[in-house]
Structure formats: C-alpha cells, structure tokens
N, C-alpha and C positions, 0 to 999 in steps of 0.2 A: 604224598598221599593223593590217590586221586578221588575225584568226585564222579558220577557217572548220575547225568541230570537229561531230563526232556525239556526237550528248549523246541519254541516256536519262532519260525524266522518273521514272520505275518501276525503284529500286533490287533485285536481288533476288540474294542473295549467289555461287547459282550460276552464275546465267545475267543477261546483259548484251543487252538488247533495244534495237538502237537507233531511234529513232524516224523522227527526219528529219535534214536535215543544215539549219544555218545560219549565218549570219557569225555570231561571237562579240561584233561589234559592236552586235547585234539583242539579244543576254543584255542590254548593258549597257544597251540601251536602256531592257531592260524594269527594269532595278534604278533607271534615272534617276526612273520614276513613284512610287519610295519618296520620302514627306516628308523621312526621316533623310538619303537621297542629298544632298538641294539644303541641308540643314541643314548637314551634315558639311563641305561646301565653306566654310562661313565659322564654321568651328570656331576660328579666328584672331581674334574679337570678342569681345568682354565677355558682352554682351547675349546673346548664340549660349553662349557656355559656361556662361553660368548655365542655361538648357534643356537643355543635354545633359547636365548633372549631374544631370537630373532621369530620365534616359532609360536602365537599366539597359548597352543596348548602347552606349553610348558615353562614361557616365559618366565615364569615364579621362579621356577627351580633353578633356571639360568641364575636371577638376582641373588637367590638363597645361598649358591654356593661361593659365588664370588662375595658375597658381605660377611661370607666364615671364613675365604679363605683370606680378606683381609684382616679380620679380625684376628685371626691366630698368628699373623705375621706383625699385628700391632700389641700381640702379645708379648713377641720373643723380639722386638726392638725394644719394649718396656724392660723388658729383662736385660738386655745390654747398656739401659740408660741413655737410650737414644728416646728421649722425650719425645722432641718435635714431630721426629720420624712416624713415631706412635701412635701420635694425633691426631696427624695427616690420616694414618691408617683406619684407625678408628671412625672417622670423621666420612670416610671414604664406605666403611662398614654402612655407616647408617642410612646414609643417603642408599644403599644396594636395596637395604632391608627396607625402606622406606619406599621405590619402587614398586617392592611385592604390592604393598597395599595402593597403590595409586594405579597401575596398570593391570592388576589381576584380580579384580576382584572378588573370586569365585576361590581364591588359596586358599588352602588349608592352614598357609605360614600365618594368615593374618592372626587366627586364633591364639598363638605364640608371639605375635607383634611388640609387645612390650615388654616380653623377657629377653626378646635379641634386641631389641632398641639398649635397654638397662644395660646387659653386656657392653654395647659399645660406651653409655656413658659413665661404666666404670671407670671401665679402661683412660677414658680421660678424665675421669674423676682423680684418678691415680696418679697421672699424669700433671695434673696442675697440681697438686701436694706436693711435690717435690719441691716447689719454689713458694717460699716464704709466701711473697710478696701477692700469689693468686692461692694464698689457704681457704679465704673465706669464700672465693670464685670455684673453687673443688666443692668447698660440702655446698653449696647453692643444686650442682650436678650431681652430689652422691644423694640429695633429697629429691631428685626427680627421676632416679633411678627409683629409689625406694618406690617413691608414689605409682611408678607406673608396673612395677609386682603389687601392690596392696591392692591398684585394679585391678590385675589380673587373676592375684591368687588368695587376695585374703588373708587369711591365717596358713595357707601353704606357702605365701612368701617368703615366711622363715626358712625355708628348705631350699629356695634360689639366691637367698644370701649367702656366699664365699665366707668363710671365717676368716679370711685375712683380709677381707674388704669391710666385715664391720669393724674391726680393729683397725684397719687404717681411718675409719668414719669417728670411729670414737678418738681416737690421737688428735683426728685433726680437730675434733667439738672440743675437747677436753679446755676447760678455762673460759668458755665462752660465758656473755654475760644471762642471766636466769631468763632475759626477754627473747633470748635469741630464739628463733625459728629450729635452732641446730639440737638444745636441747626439749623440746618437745619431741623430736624425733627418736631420742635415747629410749624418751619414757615409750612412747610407742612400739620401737622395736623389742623392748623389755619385755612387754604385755605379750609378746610372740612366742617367748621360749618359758619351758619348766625351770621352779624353780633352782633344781640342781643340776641344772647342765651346765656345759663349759661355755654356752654363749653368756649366760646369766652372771657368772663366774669371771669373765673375760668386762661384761657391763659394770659390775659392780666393782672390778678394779681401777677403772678410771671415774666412776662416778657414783663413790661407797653409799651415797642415801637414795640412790634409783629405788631403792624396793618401795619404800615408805610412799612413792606416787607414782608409784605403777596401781592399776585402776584393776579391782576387782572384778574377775568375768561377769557376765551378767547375762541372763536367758534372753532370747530372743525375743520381742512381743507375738511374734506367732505362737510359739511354744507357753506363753502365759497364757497369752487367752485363752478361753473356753473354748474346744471343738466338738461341734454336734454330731455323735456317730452316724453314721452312712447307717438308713434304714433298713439296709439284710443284716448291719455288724447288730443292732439294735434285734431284730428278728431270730436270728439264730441264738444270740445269746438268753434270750427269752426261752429258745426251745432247749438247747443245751443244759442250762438251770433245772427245768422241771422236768428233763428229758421224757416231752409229751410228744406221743407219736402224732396226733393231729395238727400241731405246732412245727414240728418239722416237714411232714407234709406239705400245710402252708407257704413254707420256707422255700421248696421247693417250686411252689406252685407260681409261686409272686416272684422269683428270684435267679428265674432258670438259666441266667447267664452271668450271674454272682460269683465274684470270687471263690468264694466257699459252699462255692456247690458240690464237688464232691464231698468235701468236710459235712456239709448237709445231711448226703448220702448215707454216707459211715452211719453215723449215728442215730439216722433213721433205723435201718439194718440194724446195727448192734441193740439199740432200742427194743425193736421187735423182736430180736433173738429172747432178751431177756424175760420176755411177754409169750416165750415158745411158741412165736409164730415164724415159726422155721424155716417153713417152705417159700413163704414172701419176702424172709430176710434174707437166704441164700438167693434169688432171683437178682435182689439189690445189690449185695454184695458180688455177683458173677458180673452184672451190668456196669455198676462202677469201675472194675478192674479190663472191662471189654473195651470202657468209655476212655480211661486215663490209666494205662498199665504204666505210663512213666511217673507218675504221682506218688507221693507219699501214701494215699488214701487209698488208691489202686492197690499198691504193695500191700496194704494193710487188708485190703481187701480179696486179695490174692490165696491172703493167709486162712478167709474163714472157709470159701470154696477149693482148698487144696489144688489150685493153681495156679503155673505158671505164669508172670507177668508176661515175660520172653514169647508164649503161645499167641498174644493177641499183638502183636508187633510182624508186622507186613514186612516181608524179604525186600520185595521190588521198591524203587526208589520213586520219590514221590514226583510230581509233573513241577516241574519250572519255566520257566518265562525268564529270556533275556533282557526282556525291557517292558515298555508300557505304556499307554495312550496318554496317562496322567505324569510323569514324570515334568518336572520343572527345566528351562532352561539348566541351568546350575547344577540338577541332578545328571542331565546328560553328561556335561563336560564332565562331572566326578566318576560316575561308572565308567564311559572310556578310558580315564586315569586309571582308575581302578583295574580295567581287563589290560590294562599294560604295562601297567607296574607290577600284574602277579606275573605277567610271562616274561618280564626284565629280573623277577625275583627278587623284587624291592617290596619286600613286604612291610618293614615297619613303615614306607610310604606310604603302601595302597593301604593301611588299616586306619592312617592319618585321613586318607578319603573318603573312606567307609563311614567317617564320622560324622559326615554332612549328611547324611540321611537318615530321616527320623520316619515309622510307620505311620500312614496314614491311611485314614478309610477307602478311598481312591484307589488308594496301591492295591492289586490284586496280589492274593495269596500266594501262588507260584510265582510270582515276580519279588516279593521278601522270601520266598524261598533262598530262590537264586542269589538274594543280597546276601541274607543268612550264610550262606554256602561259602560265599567270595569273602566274608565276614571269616569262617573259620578257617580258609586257608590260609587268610591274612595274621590268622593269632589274634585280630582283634575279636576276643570269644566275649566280651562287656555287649558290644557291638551285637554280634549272634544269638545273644541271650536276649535281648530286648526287642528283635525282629521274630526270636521264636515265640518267646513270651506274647505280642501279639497274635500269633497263628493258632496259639493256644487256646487265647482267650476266644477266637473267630470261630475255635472248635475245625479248623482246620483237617479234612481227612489224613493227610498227606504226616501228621505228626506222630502217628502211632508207626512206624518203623523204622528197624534198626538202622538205616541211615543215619534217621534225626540223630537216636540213641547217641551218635556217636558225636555231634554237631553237638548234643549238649552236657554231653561230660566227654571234653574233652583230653588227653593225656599229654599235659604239659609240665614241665620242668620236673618228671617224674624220678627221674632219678636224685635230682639233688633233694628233691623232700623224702625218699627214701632213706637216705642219707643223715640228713639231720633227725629225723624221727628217729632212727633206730637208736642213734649218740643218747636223746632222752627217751630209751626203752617205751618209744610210743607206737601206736600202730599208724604206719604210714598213707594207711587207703582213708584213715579217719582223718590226719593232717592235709591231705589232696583233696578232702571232702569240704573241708572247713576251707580250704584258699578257696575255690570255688565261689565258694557263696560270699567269703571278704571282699576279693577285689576280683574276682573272674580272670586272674593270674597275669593282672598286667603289671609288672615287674615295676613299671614308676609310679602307683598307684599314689595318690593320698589325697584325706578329704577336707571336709573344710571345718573339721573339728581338727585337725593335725594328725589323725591314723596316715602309716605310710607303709607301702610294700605290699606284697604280697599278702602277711600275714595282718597287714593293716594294727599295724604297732603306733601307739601312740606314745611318746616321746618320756615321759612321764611314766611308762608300766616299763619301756624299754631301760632308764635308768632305774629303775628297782634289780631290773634282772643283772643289768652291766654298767659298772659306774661310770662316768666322763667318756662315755658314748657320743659322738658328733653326729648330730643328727640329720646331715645329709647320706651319712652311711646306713643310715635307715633304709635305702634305697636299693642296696646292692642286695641280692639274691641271697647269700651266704649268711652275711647277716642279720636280716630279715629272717632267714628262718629259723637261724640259731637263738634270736633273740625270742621268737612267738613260738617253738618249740619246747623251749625252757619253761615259756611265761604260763604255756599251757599243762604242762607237767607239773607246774608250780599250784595251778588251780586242781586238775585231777587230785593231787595229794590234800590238799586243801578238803577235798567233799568225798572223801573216803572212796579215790577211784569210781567215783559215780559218773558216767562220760557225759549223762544229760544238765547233771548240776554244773560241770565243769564248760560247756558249751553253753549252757545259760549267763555264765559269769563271765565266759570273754567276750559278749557280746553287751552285756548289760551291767557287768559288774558286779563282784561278790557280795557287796552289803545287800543289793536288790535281793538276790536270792536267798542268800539266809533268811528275808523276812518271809521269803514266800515257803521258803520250807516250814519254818515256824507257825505258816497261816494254813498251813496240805491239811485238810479232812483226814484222821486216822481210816487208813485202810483202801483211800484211794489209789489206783494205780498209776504207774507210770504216764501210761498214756494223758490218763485225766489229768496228774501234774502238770506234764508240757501245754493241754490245753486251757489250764487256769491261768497260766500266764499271763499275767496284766497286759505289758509288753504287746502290740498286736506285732512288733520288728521280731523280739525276741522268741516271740512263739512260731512262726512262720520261720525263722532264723534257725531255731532248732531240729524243725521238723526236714524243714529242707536239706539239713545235711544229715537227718540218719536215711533220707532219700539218695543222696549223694552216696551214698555208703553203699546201700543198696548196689546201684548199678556200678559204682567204682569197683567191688569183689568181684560182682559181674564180668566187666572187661577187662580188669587188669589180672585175676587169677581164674577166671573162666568157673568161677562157681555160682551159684543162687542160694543166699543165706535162707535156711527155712523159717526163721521168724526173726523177730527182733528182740528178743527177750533179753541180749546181753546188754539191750539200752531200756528196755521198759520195767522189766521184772527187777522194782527195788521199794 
C-alpha cells in the first residue's frame, strides 16, 4: 500500500515549509541505496550478524540473532541428550542477549530482556534435571526464570510458560520439604491459571492440596479507592440528567477541549430539537458532523441533517514532517531504524521501533502524522491509534480525510475473521469492528488481567466455550477467533440477538448488564441506554464500535448505512 505524504527536508521549529509532495514509496526507495538496508534483510545469518555487531546502528540485532541461533542449537543437543553441549549453548545464548542490553542501549530487545534471558535459563534448568545429584541446583534456575517473567509480564507470564517446563518444575519440586522456596512457587504459579485448565489440572496432579492455598484475587488498591470524577465527566453528567440546554451550553463553554465535547454537542442539539428550536439544533448538528465526521456523534449527527459524513472528509492528503527540532537522541536512532526496516520489509521489526515513541506536546502535528503513517504500514495500528488519538484531541485539521479514514480502520486479517464469523452465522464487519477496538489487531496481544489475542479471550470464557484448551494457543489467529466468535454468538443468543447488550457483556460481562437492563427507564431508547452506562470503558467501548461499524460497511462494501437503528431501535 502506498502512502502519498508532504514531507519538509528543512526542519524549523516554528514554521513547517513543505516542499513537494511524493509517494512514501519513493522515501523507501531512496533508504533501499543504504548498504545497512539490504544487510539488515538477512540479519537471520551467522555470517550477517557478526557485521552488524560491528555496526554501532544495528549492533543489537547482530547479538539478537546469534543468542537464537544459539539457543535453538542448545535446543536440539537437549534433544539428543547432549547435556553438556547444551549448556555450553545456552550459556553462550545469554551472555549474546546480555550484550543487547550492555552495548545498545537504545534496543528495543531490552524490553523482551527477560523473556530471552528465562529461555536460556530453562534450557539449563532442564539440563541440570537430568542429573540427580544438581535437582535442587535446576529449580534454584527454573525460579529465576520464573522471577524474571513475573517482572516482565505479570499475570501474562502464565502464557510464556512451556507446559512441558512447568511440569518438568513440578517433578523436580514434587516431595520437597513445606519450607522450601520450591513450593511457594507452586502456589504462585497456581494463582496464574483458571481453575479448569490443564495447567491447574497438570498442578494439582503433583501437588493434590494446591488449591486450598492458592490465594484469592484481590482488587487492586487503586480500583478500591475512591476516584474523584474529572470535572466535565461531573458537568456533563449534571447536564445529561436534567437534559438542561443552559447546562450543556455551560459544558461547552468551560470544557471546549473535553473529551466529550462532541457528546456535549449531540445533546445540546437533540436537546433543543425537542424544545422545536430547530433551526439552532440543525446548525449544531451540521457543525458537529463538519467538526468530527469520523466520530460516533458526527455519524449520529450526520443522521439529523441528512448528510454525508464522507462529504466533509478532504480528498488531498494531509502535510507531514520527516522529522523534528524536538526529537530525543534515542528518537532519532529509532526513526532511522524504522525508515529501514520498512524499505528491508522488516516490518514486525520496524513496528517493535515504532514503540519507543510516545506523543508529546513538542512533537509537531505533521511530524506524528508521519509516525502515525510509518505506524500503519508497520501494522503496528495500537501504535497509529494513539499518535492519531492525540491529533485528535489537538483538533488537528489534517484528520478529517479520507487518508486518515483509512490509518484508522484499518483492514487486517480480514479474511480469516470473515471466515470464522460466517461458521458462527455472525456479521463479519461487526466482529472486525469489535477486534479493533479489543486489541487493535495485534495478533499476540494480552493484558494484565490475562485477555489474549485478537479477540482478547480471557482464559476462563475461552474454557467455557472449549474444554482443556492450552492456553498459550490462545495466541494463534485461528483460535482466537474461533474461540471469541463462538463466545460472542454465545452472548448475542443470550440478550435475544440485541448486538448493543451483547457488546456491553463482552466487554463488562453478563451479570453487569442484566442489572442495567433491569435498571433502563420504561421507554428509554437505545441510545440513552448505551449512555447510561455506568461503565465510562463500556460505554465508550460500545459506542466506539457501532462507529467501527460505521466506516468498516463504508470501506469494506462501499456502502453508508443510513442510520443505526439495527443497533438502537430496541
């Protein structure tokens, strides 16, 4: 796909001079006459990594590939029972990977440091188990393996543990004395997995009264304490309640760069519709959808003045910036990674880059354009979304055209979610609607509650739907969607095909919603529902994918739904 951006060769902090415009395809060209371009491509060889160890910008990658391609050779002597051999390898592994972070300080491996570290001290975790007489010298290593996922990952550490390594960890714990260090670790790792899964299953085999001191979850102290609402959520809500047009007004007036300022808007407008003050709520309602045609509120807004969102979305592509006067040492070296790893075609590399840069006030608007940009050709769209998402908020001109449109819905893994939606007779644009807004369709997603995948499945709904489920296959595309396909079809039939109840409960859960069904004002509509929402995740969660919806019909069957009513009208 190409990108077609204005780019200024002449950075100068207050003023932005564009020069000419050209495919972004022409950038990459001109990065492919770099030597390091066509080097970096076969950064996968022996011969290639010892050069790039030599080459300050890609030094990393040199280490990186040589401490895997030890590793996987300290694999397959493990596998022949060449111990020693294995160790040596292993051991050779760590020290590569351990370079990254001593020499490169700026990688992006670091961030992964201690789940290639753990790797290696499996491997010789595994390796000293073999011999009696260094059992208790193994689990001293399979505990410092653990320790250094539980910094890393948390409650997603459970998904970088091998099932045949916590079972070699438990053989080797098994029989140990109650003070041992070894079983504290049991109960720990225990506290990681669902009750009915095969890790729990595989724990309780070797150590049948696990369950009785495994330690009940327990909320977070942030989430106990009291949070004081943010002064517009307090405001609106005030005005929403008594739906008072001088109150919304207010809202607008104190609040004119509030999240829920178009939401403000709406209901201003609809407000005054009902008050037959017609001609100042159509003026609202045409201004909102002028202001934010990719919005939920826009669309909605779209719908009172009989027009097009598509109508106020600019053809020509918005001005970009290569670079920038405020950029960090560190930022530089990543962007030049980044413009050479997309013209080497290393993208899940360059999208690993793209992660060192977070928006800040500094950064000029066309300059997160262009990250944005390099963001979506990388596939890293998490990345794209939170560069647009501030351009947004900036009020950025450049965001209202079809360019962007396509930066933020974009069409990925579209055919296999066609695929599994049709199996559970669902609508497909509606399941690409909902990956979107789960995990921004980055296929190893999972978070630190234990959702994973695309459809961000948590371990727990996934064994209701499929029993002795392993849950590092959570992971993979296929079943990931087969598994949140099903779970979603499971909930649709649940709330009598109502797709807004159904999307409120996979995001918040069924018993939530039942109460709030139970709590709806006779006679309320759809809409009001979604916005009584306690929830401020699940209501923005819901709204945002009948917006998904929205423009997914849009691009993917070239139509414009003329309202919403097949999600509001219930």
């Amino acid at each position: 796909m190409f990108f077609f951006l204005f780019f200024s060769q002449t950075v100068i902090a207050s003023e932005i001079k564009p020069i000419e415009i050209i495919p972004i395809s022409q950038i990459f060209e001109t990065f492919k006459k770099n030597k390091t371009s066509t080097l970096i491509k076969k950064y996968k060889d022996i011969k290639t990594a010892h050069l790039l160890i030599k080459d300050p910008l890609w030094m990393d990658y040199g280490y990186y590939f040589l401490g895997q391609a030890d590793l996987e050779q300290a694999v397959k002597e493990q596998e022949k029972k060449n111990y020693s051999k294995s160790s040596a390898l292993a051991q050779n592994a760590f020290k590569n990977f351990l370079n990254i972070a001593i020499m490169t300080p700026f990688s992006p491996f670091i961030n992964q440091m201690n789940e290639l570290l753990s790797s290696c001290e499996f491997v010789l975790a595994e390796n000293k188990s073999k011999n009696p007489v260094l059992k208790k010298s193994a689990l001293r290593v399979y505990e410092r393996a653990f320790e250094r996922l539980m910094n890393a990952h948390s409650i997603g550490a459970a998904y970088k543990i091998p099932v045949e390594i916590l079972e070699s960890f438990l053989k080797n714990c098994e029989g140990q004395s109650e003070n041992d260090l070894c079983t504290h670790w049991v109960e720990k790792l225990a506290s990681l997995y669902s009750k009915k899964s095969p890790e729990i299953e595989m724990i309780t085999k070797y150590f049948p009264d696990i369950e009785e001191k495994i330690p009940l979850p327990s909320l977070r102290k942030l989430t106990q304490a009291y949070k004081t609402p943010d002064s517009d959520t307090v405001a609106f809500d005030q005005a929403f309640s008594l739906r008072s047009i001088p109150f919304f007004e207010k809202f607008s007036d104190e609040f004119p760069k509030s999240a829920f300022r178009f939401r403000g808007k709406y209901w201003l407008a609809h407000t005054l519709e009902t008050q037959n003050k017609k001609n100042r709520s159509q003026n609202i309602f045409l201004a909102l959808t002028q202001d934010s045609p990719l919005s939920f509120y826009g669309i909605l807004g779209s719908y009172e003045v009989s027009k097009l969102p598509t109508l106020f979305l600019d053809a020509s592509v918005p001005l970009a910036q290569v670079n920038d006067t405020y950029l960090q040492p560190h930022e530089i070296f990543h962007l030049k990674r980044v413009e050479l790893l997309l013209a080497a075609g290393l993208l899940k590399e360059a999208a690993k880059e793209l992660k060192e840069f977070k928006p800040r006030d500094q950064l000029s608007s066309p300059f997160l354009m262009y990250l944005a940009s390099l963001a979506h050709y990388a596939h890293n769209h998490k990345q794209a979304f939170s560069l647009l998402s501030e351009l947004f908020l900036r009020g950025y001109e450049g965001m209202k055209s079809s360019y962007v449109l396509k930066l933020i819905f974009p069409l990925t893994d579209q055919a296999e979610i066609e695929n599994h939606a049709k199996l559970q007779d669902l609508d497909p644009i509606l399941i690409q609607s909902l990956i979107k807004q789960e995990s921004a369709f980055e296929e190893d997603a999972f978070s630190n509650s234990g959702a994973a995948g695309l459809m961000q499945i948590m371990p727990a709904t996934a064994l209701e739907v499929s029993h002795h489920l392993e849950r590092t296959s959570l992971i993979g595309v296929d079943t990931n969607l087969e598994i949140g396909t099903r779970y979603f079809k499971k909930l649709l039939t649940q709330f009598d095909n109502n797709t807004v109840y159904a999307l409120a409960a996979y995001n918040a859960g069924p018993q939530a919603v039942k109460r709030w069904i139970k709590d709806r004002p006779a006679g309320s509509s759809g809409l009001e529902f979604i916005e009584s929402i306690p929830y401020k995740e699940t209501r923005e969660y819901v709204m945002s994918i009948l917006r998904n919806y929205y423009w997914y019909t849009y691009l993917i069957k070239g139509e414009t739904l003329g309202n919403l009513d097949q999600f509001l009208r219930f």
